[in-house]
N, C-alpha and C positions, 0 to 999 in steps of 0.2 A: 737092361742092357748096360754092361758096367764102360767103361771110360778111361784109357790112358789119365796118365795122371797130369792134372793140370788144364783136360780139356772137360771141358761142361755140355751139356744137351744144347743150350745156348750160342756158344760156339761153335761148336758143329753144323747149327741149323744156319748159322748166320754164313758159314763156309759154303753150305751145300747152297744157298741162296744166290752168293756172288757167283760163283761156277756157274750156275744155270742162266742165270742174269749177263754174264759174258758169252753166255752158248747163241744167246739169242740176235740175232740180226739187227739192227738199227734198218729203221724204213730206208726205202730207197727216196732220194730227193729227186723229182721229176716233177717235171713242166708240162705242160699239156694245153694246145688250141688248135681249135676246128672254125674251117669258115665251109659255107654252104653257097652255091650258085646255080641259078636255075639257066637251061640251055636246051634249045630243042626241046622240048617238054618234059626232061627228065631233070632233077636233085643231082649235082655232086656237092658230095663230101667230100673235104680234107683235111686229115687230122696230124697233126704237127707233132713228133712227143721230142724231148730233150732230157738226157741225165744233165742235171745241173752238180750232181754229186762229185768227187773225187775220185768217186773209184767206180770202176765195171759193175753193172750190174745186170742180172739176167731174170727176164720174165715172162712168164708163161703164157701164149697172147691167148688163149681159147679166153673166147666169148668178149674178144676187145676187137677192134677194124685191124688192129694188128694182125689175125688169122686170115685176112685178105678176102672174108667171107660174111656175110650176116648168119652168124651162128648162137648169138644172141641180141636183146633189146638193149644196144648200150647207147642209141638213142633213142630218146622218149621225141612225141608229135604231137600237139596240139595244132588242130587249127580250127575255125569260127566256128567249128559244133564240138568242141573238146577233142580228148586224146584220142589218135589212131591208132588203131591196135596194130601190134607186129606180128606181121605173114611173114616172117622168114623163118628159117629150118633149124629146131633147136637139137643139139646132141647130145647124148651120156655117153662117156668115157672111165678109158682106165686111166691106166699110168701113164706120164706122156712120154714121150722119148726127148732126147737133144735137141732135136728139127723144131720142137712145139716151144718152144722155147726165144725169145729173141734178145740177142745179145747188144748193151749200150754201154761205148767204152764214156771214160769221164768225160762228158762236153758232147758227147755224141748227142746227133740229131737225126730221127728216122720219118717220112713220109709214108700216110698211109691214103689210099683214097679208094671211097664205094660209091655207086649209088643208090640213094637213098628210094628210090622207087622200085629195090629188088627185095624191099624189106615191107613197106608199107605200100596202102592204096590211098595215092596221094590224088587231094578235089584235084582240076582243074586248072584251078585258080584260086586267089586270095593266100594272104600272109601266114604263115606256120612259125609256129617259135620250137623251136630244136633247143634240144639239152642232151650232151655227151658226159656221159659218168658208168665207169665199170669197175668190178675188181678182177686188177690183175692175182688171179688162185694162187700164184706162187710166184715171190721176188727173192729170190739170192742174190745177196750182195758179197758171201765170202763160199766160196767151196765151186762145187759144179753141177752143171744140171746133167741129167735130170734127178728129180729127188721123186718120191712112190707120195701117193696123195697124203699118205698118211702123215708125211712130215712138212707138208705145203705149208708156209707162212705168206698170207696175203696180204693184199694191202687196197686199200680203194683208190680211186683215179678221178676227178672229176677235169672236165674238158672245156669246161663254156659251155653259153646259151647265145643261139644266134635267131636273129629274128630276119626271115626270110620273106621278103615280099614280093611276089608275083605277079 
C-alpha cells in the first residue's frame, strides 16, 4: 500500500488508534446500595443506584432489579447449608427498544424494589448473606439508545453484601 508523502504505516496506525480510542465510551461512574428487610415472612429488597457522573447516562436494565422483575440471578443467597439456587424466570432476547433502556441524568438517583422470595426458596428462618452484582449489557454515555446487541458496551455493577438475620 503506497502513502501520501510524509505519512508512514506508523502514523496512520497510530491515527486510526486515537480515532477508535475517542469512539469508545468512558464507563459510566455509578453508585450502587441494597439493603434487605424481613416482614411478614417475606425478603424486601431495595436497591439504590446513583449516576455520580457529569453527564446522562443510559443503561440497559435486562437482567439487573432495574427491569422491575427477577429475570436474572443478580443476587446470589447463602444461608447455613450454602447457596440457594435461583427459581426465577430467565429470558433470551433481541434488540432492545428505548423502554429497555433507563435513563440517569448527572446526580440522578433511581429506586428499585423486589421480593427476594419470587426468586428464591427461602428456610424459614436463620441469617442469609445476600450479594447484589450485575452487568448492565449496555451503558451509553454519549449518543442514544437503543443501540442492536451487536454494538452493546457493558459494564459490570457490584451493589453490596447484606447480612440478613431473621
Amino acid at each position: 500500500m503506497s502513502f501520501p508523502t510524509g505519512i508512514s504505516r506508523r502514523c496512520l496506525a497510530a491515527a486510526m488508534l486515537a480515532a477508535c480510542t475517542s469512539a469508545m465510551a468512558a464507563p459510566a461512574t455509578l453508585s450502587c446500595r441494597f439493603e434487605a428487610a424481613a416482614s411478614g415472612g417475606q425478603v424486601r429488597l431495595t436497591f439504590t443506584l446513583r449516576n455520580t457522573g457529569t453527564t446522562e447516562v443510559q443503561l440497559l436494565r435486562w437482567g439487573s432489579p432495574f427491569e422491575g422483575a427477577w429475570f436474572a440471578p443478580f443476587v446470589t443467597v447463602h444461608g447455613a447449608g450454602g447457596a440457594l439456587p435461583f427459581q426465577g424466570a430467565l429470558r433470551k432476547r433481541g434488540d432492545p427498544s428505548a423502554q429497555d433502556y433507563l435513563r440517569l441524568r448527572a446526580g440522578e438517583e433511581r429506586l428499585a424494589a423486589l421480593t427476594l422470595d419470587d426468586a428464591y426458596a427461602l428456610p424459614p428462618q436463620g441469617a442469609l448473606t445476600l450479594k447484589a452484582a450485575w452487568r448492565w449489557h449496555d451503558v451509553i454515555t454519549a449518543g442514544n439508545a437503543p443501540r442492536p446487541r451487536s454494538a452493546h458496551q457493558g459494564q459490570e455493577q457490584t451493589c453490596g453484601e447484606v447480612l440478613l438475620k431473621r
